[in-house]
C-alpha positions as CSV (number, residue, x, y, z in Angstrom):
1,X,35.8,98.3,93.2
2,X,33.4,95.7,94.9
3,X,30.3,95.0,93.9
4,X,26.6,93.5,95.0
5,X,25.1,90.2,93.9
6,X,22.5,88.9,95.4
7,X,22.1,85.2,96.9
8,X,20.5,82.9,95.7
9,X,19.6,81.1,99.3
10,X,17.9,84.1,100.9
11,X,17.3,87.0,98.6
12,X,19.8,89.2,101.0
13,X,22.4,91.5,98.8
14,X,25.7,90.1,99.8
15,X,29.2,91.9,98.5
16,X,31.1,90.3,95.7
17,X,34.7,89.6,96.4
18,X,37.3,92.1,95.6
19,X,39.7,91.3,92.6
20,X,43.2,91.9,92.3
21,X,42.6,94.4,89.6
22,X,40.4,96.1,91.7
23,X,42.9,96.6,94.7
24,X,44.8,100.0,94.6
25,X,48.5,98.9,93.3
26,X,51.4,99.3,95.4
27,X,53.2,102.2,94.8
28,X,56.1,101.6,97.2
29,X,59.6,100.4,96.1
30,X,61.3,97.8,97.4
31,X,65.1,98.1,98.4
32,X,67.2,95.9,95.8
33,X,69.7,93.4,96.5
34,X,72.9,94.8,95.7
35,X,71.7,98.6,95.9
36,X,74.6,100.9,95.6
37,X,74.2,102.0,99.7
38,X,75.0,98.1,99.9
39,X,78.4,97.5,97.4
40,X,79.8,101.0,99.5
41,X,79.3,99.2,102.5
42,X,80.7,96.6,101.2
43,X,83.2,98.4,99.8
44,X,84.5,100.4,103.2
45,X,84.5,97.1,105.1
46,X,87.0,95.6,102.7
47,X,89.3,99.2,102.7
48,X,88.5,99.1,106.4
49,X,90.0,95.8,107.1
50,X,93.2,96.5,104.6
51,X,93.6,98.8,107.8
52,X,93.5,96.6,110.3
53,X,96.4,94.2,108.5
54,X,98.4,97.7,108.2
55,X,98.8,97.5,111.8
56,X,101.3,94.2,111.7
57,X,104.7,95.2,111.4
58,X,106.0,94.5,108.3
59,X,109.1,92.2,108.2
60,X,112.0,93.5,106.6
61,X,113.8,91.5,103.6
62,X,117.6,91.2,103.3
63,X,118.9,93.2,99.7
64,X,114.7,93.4,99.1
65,X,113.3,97.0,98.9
66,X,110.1,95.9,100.1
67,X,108.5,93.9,103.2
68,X,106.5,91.2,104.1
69,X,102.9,92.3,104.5
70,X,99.8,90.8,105.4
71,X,97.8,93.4,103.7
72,X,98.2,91.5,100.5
73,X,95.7,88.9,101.7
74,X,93.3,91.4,101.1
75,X,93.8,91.2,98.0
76,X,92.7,87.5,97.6
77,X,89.5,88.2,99.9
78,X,88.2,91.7,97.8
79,X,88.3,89.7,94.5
80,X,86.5,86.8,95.3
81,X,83.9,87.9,97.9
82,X,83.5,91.2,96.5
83,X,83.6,90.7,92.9
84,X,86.0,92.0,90.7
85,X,84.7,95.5,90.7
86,X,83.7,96.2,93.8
87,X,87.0,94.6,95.0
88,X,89.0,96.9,92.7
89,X,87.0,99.4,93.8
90,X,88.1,98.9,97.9
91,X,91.9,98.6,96.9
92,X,91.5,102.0,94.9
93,X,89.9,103.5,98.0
94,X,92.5,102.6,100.1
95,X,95.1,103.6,97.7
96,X,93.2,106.4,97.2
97,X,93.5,107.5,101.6
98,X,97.4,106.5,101.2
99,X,97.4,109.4,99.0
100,X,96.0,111.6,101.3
101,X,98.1,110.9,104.2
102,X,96.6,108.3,106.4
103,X,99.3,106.2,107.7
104,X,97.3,102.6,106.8
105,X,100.4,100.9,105.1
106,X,102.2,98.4,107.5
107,X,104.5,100.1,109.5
108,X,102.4,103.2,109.4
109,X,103.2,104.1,105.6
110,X,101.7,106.8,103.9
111,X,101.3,110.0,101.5
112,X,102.0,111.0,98.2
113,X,106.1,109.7,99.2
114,X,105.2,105.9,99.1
115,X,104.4,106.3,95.3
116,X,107.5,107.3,94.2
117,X,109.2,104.5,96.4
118,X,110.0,100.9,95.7
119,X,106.5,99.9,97.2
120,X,104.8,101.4,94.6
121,X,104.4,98.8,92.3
122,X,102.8,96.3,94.9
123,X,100.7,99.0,96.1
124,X,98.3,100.2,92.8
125,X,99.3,97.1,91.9
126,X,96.6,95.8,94.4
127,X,93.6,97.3,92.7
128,X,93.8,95.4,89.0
129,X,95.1,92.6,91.3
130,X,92.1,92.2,92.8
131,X,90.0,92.8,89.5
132,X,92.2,89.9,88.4
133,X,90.9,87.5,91.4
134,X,87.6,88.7,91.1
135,X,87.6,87.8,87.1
136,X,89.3,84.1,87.5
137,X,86.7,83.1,90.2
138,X,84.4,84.1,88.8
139,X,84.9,82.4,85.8
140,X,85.4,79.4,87.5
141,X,82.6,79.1,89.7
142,X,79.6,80.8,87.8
143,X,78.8,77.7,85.9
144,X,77.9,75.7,89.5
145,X,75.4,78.4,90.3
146,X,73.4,78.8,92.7
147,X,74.4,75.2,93.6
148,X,77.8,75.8,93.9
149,X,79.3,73.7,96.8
150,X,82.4,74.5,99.5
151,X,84.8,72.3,97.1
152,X,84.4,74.2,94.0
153,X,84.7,77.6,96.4
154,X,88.0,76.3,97.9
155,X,89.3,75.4,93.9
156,X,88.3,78.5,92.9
157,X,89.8,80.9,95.4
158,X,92.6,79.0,95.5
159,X,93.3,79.6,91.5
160,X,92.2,82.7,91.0
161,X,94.4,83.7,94.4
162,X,97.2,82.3,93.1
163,X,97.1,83.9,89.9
164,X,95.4,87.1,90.6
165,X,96.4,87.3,94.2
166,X,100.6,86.2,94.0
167,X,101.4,86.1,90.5
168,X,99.9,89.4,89.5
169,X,101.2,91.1,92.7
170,X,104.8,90.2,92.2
171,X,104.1,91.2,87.6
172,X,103.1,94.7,89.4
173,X,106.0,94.6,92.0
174,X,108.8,93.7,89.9
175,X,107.2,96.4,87.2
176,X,108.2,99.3,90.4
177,X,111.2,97.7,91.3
178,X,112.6,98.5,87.4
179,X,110.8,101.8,87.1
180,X,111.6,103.2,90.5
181,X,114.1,101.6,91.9
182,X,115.9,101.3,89.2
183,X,116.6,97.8,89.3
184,X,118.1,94.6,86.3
185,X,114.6,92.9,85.0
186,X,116.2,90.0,86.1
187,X,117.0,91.0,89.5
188,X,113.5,92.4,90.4
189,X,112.0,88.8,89.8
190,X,114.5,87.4,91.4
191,X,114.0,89.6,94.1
192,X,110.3,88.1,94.5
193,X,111.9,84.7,96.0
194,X,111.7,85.6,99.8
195,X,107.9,86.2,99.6
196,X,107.1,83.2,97.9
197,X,106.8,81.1,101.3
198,X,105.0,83.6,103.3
199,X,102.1,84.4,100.3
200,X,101.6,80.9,99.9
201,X,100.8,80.5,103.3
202,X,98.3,83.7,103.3
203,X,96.8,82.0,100.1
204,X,95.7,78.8,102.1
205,X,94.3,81.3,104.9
206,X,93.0,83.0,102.6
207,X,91.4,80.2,100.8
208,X,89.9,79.1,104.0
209,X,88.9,81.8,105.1
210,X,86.4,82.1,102.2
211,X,85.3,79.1,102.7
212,X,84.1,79.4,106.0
213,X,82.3,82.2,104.9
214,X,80.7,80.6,102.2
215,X,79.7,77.9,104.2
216,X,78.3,80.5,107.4
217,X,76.9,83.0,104.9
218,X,77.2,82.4,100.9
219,X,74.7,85.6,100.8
220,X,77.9,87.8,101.1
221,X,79.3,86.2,97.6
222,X,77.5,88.7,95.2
């Protein structure tokens, strides 16, 4: 409420300044970073571009009951710029549409069938994979915050990738090849060997890949 003093210069009743208590408060909320409507987004962008890789044609793998991909590069990117949860979260999704039929698998996979095949192992394998990547970078990298530079980015992706994003996919893999396929222990890890080049090479993409981002937009890393 404003109120009337009058001056000392000319005798004429002047209005005191209004205070801050006396303004009406602000009622209105402000959106949040991070609001759920955002990490769904966020979410359906990352199932979205699991998609897009589905469209390269896998390459088959001599004596291997499962092919090369590029899908599991996803993997690597859901973990660290998503987070763990949110990027468990977009690999669930998207196993969650292979369930229902939508052909997003590379070479136009999908339904209930694929989870009683080989590929089964690498496929839910992808969602604590991801969880995995998420978990390791951020581990790594939450200590630098917010000053955290490209360097430290590239180190941690490229750790947590390697463990969450290869290591963990082939644990998952060789877990399907046993209990589906029906394969020796010992030939199922074996078995990983052909991939090894390949997911090394979409580990460095990968890696700088999210560093580019970092560098054009470090905003999306939360």
């Amino acid at each position: 409420m404003s109120t009337s003093v009058p001056s000392s210069h000319d005798g004429h009743v002047r209005p005191a300044a209004t205070t801050t208590a006396d303004r009406p408060a602000d009622t209105g909320r402000r959106p949040r970073r991070g609001s759920a409507g955002g990490s769904l987004a966020r979410i359906a962008v990352m199932t979205a571009l699991m998609a897009v890789l589905g469209l390269v044609p896998p390459i088959a793998v001599a004596g291997v009951p499962a092919p090369i991909v590029l899908q599991n590069i996803a993997v690597i990117l859901a973990g660290v710029i998503l987070g763990p949860w949110r990027g468990a979260a977009s690999m669930a999704l998207f196993a969650g549409l292979v369930a229902l039929g939508l052909p997003l698998l590379s070479g136009g996979r999908g339904g209930l069938g694929v989870f009683a095949g080989p590929t089964a192992g690498f496929i839910l394998g992808w969602i604590p994979s991801a969880l995995i990547v998420g978990l390791i970078f951020w581990a790594l990298t939450s200590r630098a915050r917010p000053g955290l530079g490209a360097g430290r980015v590239a180190l941690g992706a490229a750790v947590a990738g390697l463990i969450g994003g290869v290591v963990m996919v082939y644990f998952f893999g060789v877990l399907g090849f046993v209990g589906i396929a029906g394969m020796e222990f010992g030939a199922a890890v074996l078995s990983m060997a052909p991939f090894v080049p390949g997911d090394l090479i979409k580990l460095v993409v990968a890696v700088i890949l999210i560093v580019g981002l970092w560098k054009a937009y470090p905003r999306a890393f939360r």
